[in-house]
C-alpha positions in Angstrom: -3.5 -21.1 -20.5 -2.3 -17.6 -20.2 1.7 -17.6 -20.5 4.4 -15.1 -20.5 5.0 -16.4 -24.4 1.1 -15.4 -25.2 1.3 -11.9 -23.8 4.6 -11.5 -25.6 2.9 -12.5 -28.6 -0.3 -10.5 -28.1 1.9 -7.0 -28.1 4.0 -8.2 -31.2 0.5 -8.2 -33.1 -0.6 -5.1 -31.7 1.8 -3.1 -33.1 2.7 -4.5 -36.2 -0.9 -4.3 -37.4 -1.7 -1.5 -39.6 -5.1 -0.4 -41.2 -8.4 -0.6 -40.1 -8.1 -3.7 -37.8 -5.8 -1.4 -35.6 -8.4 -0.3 -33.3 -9.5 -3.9 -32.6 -6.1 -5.2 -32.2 -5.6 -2.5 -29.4 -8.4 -3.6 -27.7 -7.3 -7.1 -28.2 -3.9 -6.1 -26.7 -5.8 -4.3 -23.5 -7.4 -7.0 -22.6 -4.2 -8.9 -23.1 -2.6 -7.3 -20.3 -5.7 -7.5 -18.2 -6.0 -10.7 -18.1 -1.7 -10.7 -17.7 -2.0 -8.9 -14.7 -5.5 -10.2 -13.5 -3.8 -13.9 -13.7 -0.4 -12.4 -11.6 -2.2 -11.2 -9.1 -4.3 -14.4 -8.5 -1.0 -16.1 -8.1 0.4 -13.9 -6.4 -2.4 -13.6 -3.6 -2.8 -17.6 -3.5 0.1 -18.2 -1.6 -0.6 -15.7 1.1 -4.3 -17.3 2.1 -3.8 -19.0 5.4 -5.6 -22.4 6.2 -8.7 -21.8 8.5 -6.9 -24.3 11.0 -4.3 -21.1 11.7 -7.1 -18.1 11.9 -8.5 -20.5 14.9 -5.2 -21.0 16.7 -4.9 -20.3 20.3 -1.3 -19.5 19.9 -1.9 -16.8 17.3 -1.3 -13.1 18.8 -4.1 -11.2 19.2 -2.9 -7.2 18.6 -4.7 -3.7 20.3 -4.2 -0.6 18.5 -4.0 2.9 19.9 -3.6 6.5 18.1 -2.3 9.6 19.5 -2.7 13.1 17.4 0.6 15.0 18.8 2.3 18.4 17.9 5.0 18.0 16.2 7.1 19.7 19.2 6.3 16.4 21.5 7.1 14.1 18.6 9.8 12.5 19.7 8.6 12.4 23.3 5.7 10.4 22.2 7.8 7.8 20.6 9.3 7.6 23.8 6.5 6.7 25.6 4.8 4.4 23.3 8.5 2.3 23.2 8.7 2.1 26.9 4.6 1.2 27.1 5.6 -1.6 24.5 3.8 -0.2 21.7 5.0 -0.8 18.4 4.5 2.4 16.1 3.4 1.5 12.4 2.0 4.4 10.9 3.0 8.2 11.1 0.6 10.7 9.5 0.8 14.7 9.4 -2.8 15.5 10.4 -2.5 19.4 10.5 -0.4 21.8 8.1 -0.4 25.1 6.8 1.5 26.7 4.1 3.6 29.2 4.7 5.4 31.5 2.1 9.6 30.9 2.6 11.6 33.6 2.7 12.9 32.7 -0.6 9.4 33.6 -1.6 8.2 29.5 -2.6 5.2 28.4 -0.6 6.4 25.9 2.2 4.1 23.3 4.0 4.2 22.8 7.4 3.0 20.3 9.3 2.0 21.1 13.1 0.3 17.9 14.2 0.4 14.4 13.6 -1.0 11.4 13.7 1.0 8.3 15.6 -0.8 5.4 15.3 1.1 1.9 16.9 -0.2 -1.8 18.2 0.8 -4.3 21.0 0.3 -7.9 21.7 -3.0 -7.8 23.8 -2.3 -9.7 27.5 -4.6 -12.5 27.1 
């Protein structure tokens, strides 16, 4: 088994190799890590799985997704909207810019339209 101790060890003997067995040890100490993080991530990912039982739940909220392109003058009256409609907004993207040059004479980006993408529990 992979542990925390083993990786530890792995990097030690990386870099205290010297001569002609260093290239090998680096490789050796890639592969190390990959399998380090390869193995986190499977834990990691292992407790969020949920049982097919849940998926198949009547209970579980089904969501509807809408997206709005807006300029960024009616920002703020969007959001407005989409709150009183009951639409929770999850995502905020600029969708149009330009660059302008400042007057300070440093290039400036400018966004004039964005994307406003938000969801809703769907009425059954």
């Amino acid at each position: 088994m992979f542990t925390a101790k083993s990786f530890v060890t792995c990097w030690r003997d990386l870099f205290l190799t010297e001569g002609t067995k260093m290239k090998s040890q680096i490789q050796n100490g890639l592969l190390c890590a990959a399998i380090g993080i390869g193995a986190s991530c499977f834990v990691l990912s292992a407790g969020s799985a949920k049982p097919v039982a849940a998926q198949n739940d009547p209970a579980r909220i089904i969501w509807e997704y809408t997206t709005a392109n807006v300029d960024t003058g009616t920002l703020q009256t969007k959001l407005n909207e989409f709150g009183e409609a009951g639409w929770d907004v999850f995502s905020i993207t600029a969708s149009d810019s330009k660059v302008e040059a400042g007057a300070d004479g440093i290039p400036h980006l400018t966004t004039l339209r964005i994307d406003v993408t938000a969801k809703r529990a769907k009425l059954k």
